[in-house]
Structure formats: C-alpha cells, structure tokens
N, C-alpha and C positions, 0 to 999 in steps of 0.2 A: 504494500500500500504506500501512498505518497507520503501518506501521516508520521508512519513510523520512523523514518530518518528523523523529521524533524524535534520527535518526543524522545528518542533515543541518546547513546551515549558516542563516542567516536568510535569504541572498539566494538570487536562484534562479541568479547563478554559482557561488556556492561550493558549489550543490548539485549543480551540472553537474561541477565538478571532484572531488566528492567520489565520485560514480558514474563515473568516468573512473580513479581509485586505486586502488592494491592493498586496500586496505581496503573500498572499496567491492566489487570484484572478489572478495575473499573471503566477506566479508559474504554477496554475494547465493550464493555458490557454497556457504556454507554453510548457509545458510537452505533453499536446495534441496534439497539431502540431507536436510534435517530434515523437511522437510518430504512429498520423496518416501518416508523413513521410514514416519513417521507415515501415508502414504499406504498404502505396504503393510502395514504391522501394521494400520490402520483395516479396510483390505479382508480383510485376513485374518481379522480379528474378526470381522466380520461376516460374514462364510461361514461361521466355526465356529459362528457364532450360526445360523446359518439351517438347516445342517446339523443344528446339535444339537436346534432345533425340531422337525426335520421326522426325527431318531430319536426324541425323544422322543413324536411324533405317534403315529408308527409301533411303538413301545412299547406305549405308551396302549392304542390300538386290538386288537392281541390280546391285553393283559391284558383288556379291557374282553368283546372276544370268547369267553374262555375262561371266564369270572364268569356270561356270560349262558348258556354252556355247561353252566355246571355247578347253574346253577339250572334249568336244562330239564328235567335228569336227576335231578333232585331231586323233582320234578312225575312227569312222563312216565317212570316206571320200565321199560318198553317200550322205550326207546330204549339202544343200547350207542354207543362214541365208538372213533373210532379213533387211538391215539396214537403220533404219530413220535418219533423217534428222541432228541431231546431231550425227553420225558416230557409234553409240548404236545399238546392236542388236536387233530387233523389236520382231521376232520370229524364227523359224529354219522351213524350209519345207523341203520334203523327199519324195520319191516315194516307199517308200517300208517301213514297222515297222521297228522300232529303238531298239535293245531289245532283240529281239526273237528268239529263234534258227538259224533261217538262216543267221542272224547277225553276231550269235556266229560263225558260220564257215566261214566267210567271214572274219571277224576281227579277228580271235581268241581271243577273248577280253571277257570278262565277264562284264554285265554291273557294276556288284560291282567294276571292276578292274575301271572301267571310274570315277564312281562315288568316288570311294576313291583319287582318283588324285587329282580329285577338291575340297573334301574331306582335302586334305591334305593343300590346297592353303588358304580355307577359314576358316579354323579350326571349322566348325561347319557342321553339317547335312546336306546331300543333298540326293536326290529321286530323281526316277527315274519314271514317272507315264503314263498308259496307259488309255486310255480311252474305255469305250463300246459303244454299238449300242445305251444303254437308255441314253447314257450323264456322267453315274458314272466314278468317275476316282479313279483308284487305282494302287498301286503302285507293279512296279514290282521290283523291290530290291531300299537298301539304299546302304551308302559308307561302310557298314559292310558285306554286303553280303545279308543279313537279311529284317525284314519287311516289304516282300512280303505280296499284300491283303490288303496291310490298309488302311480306304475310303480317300479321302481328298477335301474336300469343302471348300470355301471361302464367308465366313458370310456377307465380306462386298459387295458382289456383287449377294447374293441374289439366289445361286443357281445358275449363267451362270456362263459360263467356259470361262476366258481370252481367245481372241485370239489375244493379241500381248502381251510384258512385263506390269508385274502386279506387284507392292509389295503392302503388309497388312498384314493383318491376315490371318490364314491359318489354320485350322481344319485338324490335321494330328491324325486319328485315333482318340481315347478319349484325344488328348494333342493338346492345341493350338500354335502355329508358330508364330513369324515374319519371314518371308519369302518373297523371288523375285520368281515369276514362269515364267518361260518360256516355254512358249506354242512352242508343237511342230506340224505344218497342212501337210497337203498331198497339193500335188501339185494346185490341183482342191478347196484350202480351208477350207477341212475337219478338224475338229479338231481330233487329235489321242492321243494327248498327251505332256508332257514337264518335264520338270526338276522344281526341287522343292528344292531351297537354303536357307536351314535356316537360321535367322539371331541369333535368340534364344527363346526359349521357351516363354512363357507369363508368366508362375511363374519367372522365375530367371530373368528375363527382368524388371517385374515390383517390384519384391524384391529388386532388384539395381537401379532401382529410387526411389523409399519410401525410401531407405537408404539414397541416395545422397538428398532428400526433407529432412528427418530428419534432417541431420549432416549440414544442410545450416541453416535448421529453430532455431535447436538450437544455431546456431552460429550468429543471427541475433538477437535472444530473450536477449544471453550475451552481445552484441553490445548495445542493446537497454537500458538496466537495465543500463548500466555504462554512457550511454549519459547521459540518465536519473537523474541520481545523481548528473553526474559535472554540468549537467545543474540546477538543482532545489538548490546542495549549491551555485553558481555562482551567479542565482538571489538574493538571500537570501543576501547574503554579497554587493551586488547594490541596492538593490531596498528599503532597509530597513529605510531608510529615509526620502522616497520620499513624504507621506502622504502629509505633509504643501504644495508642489509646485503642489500635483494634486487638493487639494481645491485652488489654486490662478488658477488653469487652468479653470477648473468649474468656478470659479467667472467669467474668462475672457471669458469663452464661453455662462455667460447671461449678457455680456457686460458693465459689471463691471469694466469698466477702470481706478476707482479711489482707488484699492483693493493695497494692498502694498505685493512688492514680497521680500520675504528674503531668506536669504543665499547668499546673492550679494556680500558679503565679503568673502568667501570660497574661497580659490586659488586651490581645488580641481575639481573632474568631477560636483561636483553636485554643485558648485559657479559659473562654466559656463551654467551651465542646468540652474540657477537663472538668471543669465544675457541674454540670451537667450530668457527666459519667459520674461524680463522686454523690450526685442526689442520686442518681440512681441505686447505685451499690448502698447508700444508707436506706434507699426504698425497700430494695432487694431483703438485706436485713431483717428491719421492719414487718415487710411481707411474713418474709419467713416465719416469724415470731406469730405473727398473727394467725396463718397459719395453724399452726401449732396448738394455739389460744383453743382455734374454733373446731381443729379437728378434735380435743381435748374434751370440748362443751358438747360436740356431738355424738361423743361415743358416752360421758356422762347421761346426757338426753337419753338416751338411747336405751341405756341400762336403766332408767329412770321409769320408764314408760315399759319393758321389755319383759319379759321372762328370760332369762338367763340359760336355761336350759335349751329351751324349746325355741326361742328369738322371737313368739309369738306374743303377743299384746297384753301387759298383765290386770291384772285386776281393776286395778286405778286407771291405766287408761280405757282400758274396755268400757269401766264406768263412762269419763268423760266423752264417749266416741256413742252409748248407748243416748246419754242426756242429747248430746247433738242430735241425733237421731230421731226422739219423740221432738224435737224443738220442729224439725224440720214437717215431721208427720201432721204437727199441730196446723203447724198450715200448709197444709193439704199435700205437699211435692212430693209425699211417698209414705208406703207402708210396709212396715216388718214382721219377721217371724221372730221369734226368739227362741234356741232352745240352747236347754242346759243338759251337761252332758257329763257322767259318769264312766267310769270305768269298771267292772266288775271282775271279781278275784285278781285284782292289781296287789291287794293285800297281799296273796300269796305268793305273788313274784318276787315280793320284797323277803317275803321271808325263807323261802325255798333258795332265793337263786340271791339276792342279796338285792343293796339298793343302785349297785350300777349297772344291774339287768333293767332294774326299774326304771332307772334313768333311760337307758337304749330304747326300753320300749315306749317311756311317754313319747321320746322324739319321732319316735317309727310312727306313731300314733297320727303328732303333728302331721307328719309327711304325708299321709295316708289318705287324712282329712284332706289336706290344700285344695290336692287337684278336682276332687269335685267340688268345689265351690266354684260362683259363678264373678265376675268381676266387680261386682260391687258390695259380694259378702262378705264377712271378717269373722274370724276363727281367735278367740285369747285364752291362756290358760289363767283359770281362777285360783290356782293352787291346787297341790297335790295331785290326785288324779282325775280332777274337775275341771271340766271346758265349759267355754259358752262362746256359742255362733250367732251370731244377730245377719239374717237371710233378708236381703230387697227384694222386696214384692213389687211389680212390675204390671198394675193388670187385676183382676177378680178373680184369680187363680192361686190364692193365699194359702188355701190347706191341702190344693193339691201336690202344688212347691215342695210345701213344708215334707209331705210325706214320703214322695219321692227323695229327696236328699235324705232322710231320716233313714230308708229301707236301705241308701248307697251307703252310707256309713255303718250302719248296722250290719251289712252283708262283709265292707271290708273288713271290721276290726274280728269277722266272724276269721278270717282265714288266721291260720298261727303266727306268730311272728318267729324269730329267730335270734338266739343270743347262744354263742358260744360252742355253735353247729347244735345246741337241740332247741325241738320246737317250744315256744311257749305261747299256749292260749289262754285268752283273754277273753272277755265281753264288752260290750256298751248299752246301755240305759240313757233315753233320748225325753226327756221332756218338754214339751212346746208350748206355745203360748204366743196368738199371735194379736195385733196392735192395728187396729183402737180397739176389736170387740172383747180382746181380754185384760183392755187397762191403758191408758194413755200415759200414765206418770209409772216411774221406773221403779218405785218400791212394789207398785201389784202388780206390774209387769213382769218384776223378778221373781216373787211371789207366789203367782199362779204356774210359770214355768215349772219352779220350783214343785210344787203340788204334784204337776202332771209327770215330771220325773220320780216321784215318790210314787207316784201308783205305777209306773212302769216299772220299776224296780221287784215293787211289791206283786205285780201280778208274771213274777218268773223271769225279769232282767231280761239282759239281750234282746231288748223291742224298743219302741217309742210309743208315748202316751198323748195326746192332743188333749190340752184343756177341754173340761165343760164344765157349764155350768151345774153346780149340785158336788162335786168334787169336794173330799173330805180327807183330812189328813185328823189322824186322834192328837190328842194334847197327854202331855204324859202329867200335866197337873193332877187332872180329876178325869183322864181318859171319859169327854166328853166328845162329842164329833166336833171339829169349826169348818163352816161352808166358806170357802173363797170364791 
C-alpha cells in the first residue's frame, strides 16, 4: 500500500515491528472501516445513480410517448385516446388506419410531417409503426421521412405486442431503443399499431453511464486515498504511546486490580486517558466488592425463604406466596386448589435405614413431584415429611385439576424409591381444599385442607380426600365431633 512507507520506519525491521503494534493493528483496522465505508456508500451511489438513470429513462420515454400522442391527434382528428387513471394517455383507438393513403388525403399530412413535429418536441427518434395479420410490426416512416420496413420487437415482453403505454427496450431494426410505445387498437380492440419514441439508443445511453460510473468511481477512489492518509498519519501521531495503558487495561480485564496505572501526571489527552483507566480499576474494585455484597445477600435470601434440603419453598415463604395468592383470588384474576401433603411410613425409613435415607428420599420425593406440576403451581416443604402445593385453576374445572394431579402423585410416590441399591416404599396422603368455596382467608383454607388430609389418612392413606362440607375431625379435649 502507499500508506505504509509513509507510517513506517527506514528499515525493513522497524517496519516489521511497527505492523506487529497496537498502532499498526489499529491503523490497518481503521483504515478498513474507512475504507469498507467508502465501499458501501461508493456502491450505494452508484445504484442510486443507475437506478435514477434508468427512472429517469423510463420518464423520458412516456413523456416523449404522450408528445408524439398528442401531435397525432392534432393531424389525425379521427382518432380519440384513451386515458387512465392518472390523466396519461393509455393508448389511441381509431376506426380507420392511421398512415395510409386515405389518411394522406384526408389530412394532407404526410406521416413524416406528424412525426417530425414531435420529432422536433423530443429531440430524439420517433416511428410511426403498422402492424400485420401475423403480429409483425413494422414501421411505416420515421420523423425523416425514411425507415420505412424496419421490424420492431420488444425483448422485454417476449414477443407480445403492448396494448396500452409501454416503455423499455425496443428492437428497432438491427439497433436497440429506449423507447415509450404507444399502441394504436381499432375500435373492436384490434391491435394495428402505434408510435414509437425514442429515448436513445443503447450504445450512446449506456456509453453515458459507464462514463458518469467512471468519473464518480474515480472521484471516490481520490476521496478514499486522501481519507486514507489523514487518517493513518492522525492515528500515528495518537496512538503512538498508548502501549503501557493497553497492558494496564489487559491487567485490568484479568482482574488485576493491584496493577499500577501511569501517566496520571500528564496534563495532556493521554494523562486523562490514565486517570480514566485508574477510575476505572477503582470501579473494577468496587464492583467487585459489590458483587460479593449481593451474591452474599442472595444466597442468605435464599436460604431464608428455602428448605435447605429439598431447595423447595419453606414454610414462611409458602405462607407469604399463599396470602399473595387469596389477595389476588379476592379480586377475581384466579383460583386455587390447595392441598397438603403427607408422607406415610417415612417414620420407618428413619428408623430402619437411618435419617440420610430419609433425607434421599424427601428429595426423590421433591423430584418426583416437580415435573407434574403445571407452570404456575408451587410445591414447598412444611417440614418434616409434610408438603403443601397450592394448584392455579384456570377455568371451572377446579376439582377435576385437583384430582387428576392428586391420583399423578399418588401413583408416583406409589413406585419404590431406592437408597443404597435396596428398595424403599413409601406412601402419600393428599388432602384438598379448594378456594373460594372452601375459605377465602388462609387460616380455613389451611384448615379444611388440613381436615381432608386427616380423613385421607384415616380412611387407609395412600389416597386423596377432597373437602366437604359436614367433615369432622374428633377433639381429643372431650372427643366431641367439630364440623369445618
């Protein structure tokens, strides 16, 4: 590149080492940028140029078609036009050829005379073209008088002949066109024929855009070459220092906060670049510590709110998560099931196999539980080997919910579990109690649960019990009934 001598050193080490530097490293990384810049705005440019040629081509051509339109019918008063919808001549109908002898004594006009008129307006080519029985169309004079006979087809439309305003390409004889044509029909629809407005050739059309693409492109290569330079001395004369603050940034980015930052005494750009880096590395610090603080407060949180064993939701939060809950139900946005949940002959595991079978199995328990719950249930341990699940109801389908997940849990904790390769089984006892019609407030919502797991229990464990009303637990005071 031209740059490089200039940024470089006399020898060809020092010029190895300078391409080996942060300086060099930026350098060419910003010269890229500028460069793929310049690359897309170049390319962009030049689409909107080519694009804006090829509207205003397409301009050109039906003004130029609607001028030759309108001198036709300025001549040939015989002929009426038909106009769309933005006030444009669409095409010209006529009951009789346009052109032809009989024309000529009717008009005394010669069609050259017509066609040089408009000839004159658009300062470029216009034809005058007749069509046959097979489809070919050819021309019956130009605005010269001349050119009679010469075929004219249109590539972009494959062989069919317009029948309303056309602009494109236009196959005039061995020389191609930009051209508007305007089809001329017979009354009945027929195509017979139309006028044919150059806009200009395809050599000299596309010669004066390849010129205007050159004279742009080399005028963006100069543009580019001279950023290029202010930009690569510019770095050069910044950046040439910078080494020492980009190793204390590395230190600081593997957290190196005891690493010493210099040039803090500079009263230039690069003694606030040092003061800068030293707030940061005290941020860094800082950070750190904070950090620390809040990881610290969240694994307290955590455990605060948690069961320890199982990671499941304990008591106190369950509570606060149930209150939220009826808060929510109160006005109106949802309803819950409740059920409270035992374990049966857990006693035994504790005492047969010890309390770290007991342990293994609460959390197999947990496990067990989870995955049938639905995403907006919660599962907490109450202690010991007591659970409570509070189920979102979704719908008027509250005890059918409840029962189905009651018989999934029931059937799971029916299978054995395993500690220590032998089996150990268990049971569960499910009591339910669902909200508003067995309690809106959490002491008789917990309450009647409560109840309906004491008769599940009571009536042979391993089941679930759905609240009802008339349900009866004895009092060991004066073994009287109390209804809930």
């Amino acid at each position: 590149m031209l740059i490089l001598p200039l940024l470089s050193h006399h020898t060809a080490a020092r010029e190895l080492s300078w391409t080996r530097s942060l300086l060099g490293r930026i350098t060419v990384f910003v010269l890229a940028s500028v460069m793929l810049a310049y690359a897309l705005g170049a390319g962009t440019a030049l689409l909107i140029m080519v694009r804006g040629q090829s509207r205003q081509w397409d301009h050109d051509a039906r003004l130029y078609a609607q001028v030759a339109s309108t001198a036709l019918r300025g001549i040939y008063t015989f002929v009426s036009v038909h106009i769309d919808q933005d006030g444009r001549v669409g095409w010209i109908e006529t009951g009789r050829p346009v052109g032809d002898d009989q024309s000529i004594v009717t008009t005394g006009f010669m069609p050259a005379d017509v066609l040089a008129l408009a000839s004159a307006q658009t300062g470029q080519d216009v034809w005058l073209v007749t069509a046959d029985e097979a489809g070919r169309i050819t021309s019956l004079s130009d605005s010269q008088g001349q050119g009679s006979g010469l075929r004219f087809s249109f590539p972009d439309r494959q062989g069919q002949s317009p029948k309303r305003l056309f602009t494109g390409w236009t196959k005039v004889g061995s020389t191609t066109h930009f051209a508007g044509f305007m089809p001329i029909l017979s009354k009945e629809g027929r195509f017979m024929g139309g006028l044919v407005a150059s806009v200009g050739s395809a050599e000299a059309l596309l010669a004066a855009r390849n010129q205007a693409l050159l004279t742009l492109t080399l005028l963006m290569i100069v543009t580019l070459a001279g950023s290029a330079l202010v930009v690569a001395i510019a770095l050069r004369h910044a950046f040439r220092p910078i080494p020492a603050l980009t190793g204390v940034l590395t230190a600081l980015a593997d957290n190196d906060t005891g690493v010493k930052i210099p040039f803090q005494e500079r009263t230039d750009e690069l003694g606030r670049l040092a003061m800068a880096i030293e707030k940061l590395r005290c941020a860094v610090v800082e950070r750190g510590q904070l950090r620390q603080i809040g990881e610290h407060a969240a694994v307290m949180e955590h455990r605060a709110h948690h069961d320890s064993l199982t990671g499941l939701p304990n008591r106190a939060h369950f509570t606060a998560l149930l209150d939220t809950a009826l808060e929510r139900m109160a006005a109106g946005s949802a309803t819950y099931n409740l059920m409270l949940l035992d374990l049966d002959r857990f006693k035994e595991v504790n005492d047969t196999l010890g309390h770290a079978a007991g342990d293994a199995v609460l959390v197999d328990v947990s496990r067990r539980i989870e995955p049938l719950l639905s995403a907006d249930d919660l599962i907490a341990r109450l202690g010991g080997d007591e659970f409570a699940l509070l189920q979102h109801v979704d719908g008027n389908d509250g005890v059918q919910r409840a029962e189905r997940l009651a018989h999934a849990i029931v059937a799971s904790m029916a299978r054995p579990f395993a500690y220590g390769g032998s089996p150990v089984s268990i049971g569960i006892s499910i009591g339910i109690a669902s909200a508003p019609e067995d309690g809106a407030e959490r002491s008789v919502f917990l309450k009647r649960a409560d109840l309906a797991l004491y008769v599940a229990k009571n009536e042979g464990r391993g089941r679930f019990a759905l609240h009802r009303p008339g349900m009866t637990m004895p009092v060991e005071s004066d073994g009287a009934a109390k209804a809930a």
